[in-house]
C-alpha positions, 0 to 999 in steps of 0.5 A: 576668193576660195582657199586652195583646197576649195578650188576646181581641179582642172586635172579631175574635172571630169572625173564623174565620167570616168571608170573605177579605174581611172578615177583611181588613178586620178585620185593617185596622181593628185595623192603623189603631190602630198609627199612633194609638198611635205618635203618642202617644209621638212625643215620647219617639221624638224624643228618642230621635232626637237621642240616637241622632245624637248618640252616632253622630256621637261614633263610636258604633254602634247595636245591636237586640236581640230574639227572634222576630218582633222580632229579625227586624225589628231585623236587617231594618232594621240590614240596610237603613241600608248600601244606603240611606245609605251607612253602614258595615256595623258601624254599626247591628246586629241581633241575634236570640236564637238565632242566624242559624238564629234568622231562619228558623226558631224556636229553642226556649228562646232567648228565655228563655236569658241566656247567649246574651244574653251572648254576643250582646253580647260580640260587639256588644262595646258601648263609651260612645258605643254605644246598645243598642235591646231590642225585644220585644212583651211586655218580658219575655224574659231575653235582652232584659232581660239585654242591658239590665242588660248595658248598663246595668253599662257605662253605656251608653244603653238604649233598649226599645220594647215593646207592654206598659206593664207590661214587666219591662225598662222600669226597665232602659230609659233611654228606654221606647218603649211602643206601647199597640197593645192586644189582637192580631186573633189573639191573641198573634199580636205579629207583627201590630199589634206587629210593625207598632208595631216596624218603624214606630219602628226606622224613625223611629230610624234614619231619623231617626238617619242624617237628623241625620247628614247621609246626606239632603238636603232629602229625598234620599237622597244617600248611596245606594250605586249597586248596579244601575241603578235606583239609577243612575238615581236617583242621576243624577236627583237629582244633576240635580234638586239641582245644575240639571245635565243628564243627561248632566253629571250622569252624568259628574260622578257617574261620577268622584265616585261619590256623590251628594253628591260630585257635587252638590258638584263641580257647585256649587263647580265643583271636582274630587272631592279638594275636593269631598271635603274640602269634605263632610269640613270640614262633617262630610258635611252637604250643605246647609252646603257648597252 
């Protein structure tokens, strides 16, 4: 009996004789169903959440762990939390069975291999405080399971998110994030509505994980590092639109504090970066307890 993602869609089974258009909007109608299936396990994502923040503000760091497509996708949003919320490069990782050669091109057998599961998370070096996140559409590759009995030896919180209610790791999962997406537009193509499934709850975990930390205020994102000038130019703006400085304010303030959230405090408290410093340090860099 295949797994659901391997199943034959009956709404797109003829989609080889379609047009451009038609097999567009096939695949439209079968990506609808990703966001439906993702509200009904919205309260375990939640919980999740909260978890997540709690074992991060501990000193903790987050690990994704998974092949193919979904390793991909676990290293594109570890990749992302450095830029966007300021977080150390080593606080949420991703790992992909087979390697960095693994991002590009398909590495035979590496799914099924335990020892580079081993391998993976000796590097992660996972400690009490680290969450493990095995991602993979049907559940059942041993390198994401064995990273899960890995973790799970260690005591640590494991989290697996899949498409397949009948995954071979969900006893193995502390929390089981299953996305029921149902049969692919092609099938067994698990980097579409699967894929799409992944990067939607990757998004809400962490996200949700560095808002719980403070790397947000109100919905800005205060913590972006200023790489080029378009991110110069947001960071000045939102320092203007949090603080009710000019621009031209503004972008002094932010040449010294070289943060947001720095800046809107000196602006607010009307004092120098060291106290505006250690204003954020005092409240754990929550900006809404400091102005």
């Amino acid at each position: 009996m295949p797994i659901i993602t391997e199943k034959i869609n009956p709404a797109t089974v003829d989609i080889d004789l379609a047009n451009g258009e038609k097999i567009a909007r096939l695949i439209n109608d079968e990506d609808k169903k990703v966001a439906l299936a993702i509200e009904k396990i919205v309260p375990q994502i939640g919980v999740a959440i909260e978890k997540i923040a709690a074992l991060l503000q501990k000193g903790g760091r987050m690990a994704y762990f998974g092949s193919g497509t979904s390793g991909r996708i676990g290293i594109l949003d570890a990749s992302e939390m450095p830029p966007t919320f300021g977080a150390a490069p080593d606080l949420i990782q991703g790992y992909i069975s087979g390697g960095e050669r693994a991002i590009r091109f398909a590495v035979e057998n590496a799914e099924d291999n335990a020892r580079l599961a081993e391998d993976d998370f000796a590097d992660f070096n996972a400690q009490a405080n680290d969450v493990i996140v095995a991602i993979s559409a049907s559940g059942n590759p041993q390198y994401t399971l064995h990273v899960l009995e890995l973790a799970r030896k260690k005591g640590i919180l494991t989290i697996a998110i899949t498409s397949n209610p009948e995954a071979k790791f969900k006893p193995l999962a502390d929390i089981f994030l299953c996305a029921e997406v149902g049969p692919e537009a092609i099938s067994g193509s698990s980097r579409m509505k699967s894929g799409t499934a992944q990067k939607m709850i990757l998004n809400m975990l962490s996200t949700g994980a560095m808002i719980k930390m403070g790397k947000t205020y109100k919905n800005y994102m205060v913590d972006v590092q200023i790489h080029n000038q378009k991110l110069h130019e947001r960071a000045v703006r939102y320092v203007c639109e949090i603080s009710g400085a000019s621009a031209k304010k503004a972008e002094e303030i932010l040449k010294i504090a070289g943060n947001v959230k720095v800046a809107c405090v000196m602006i607010a408290k009307n004092c120098n970066v060291e106290e505006a410093r250690r204003l954020l340090a005092e409240n754990k860099g929550i900006l809404r307890r400091v102005i």
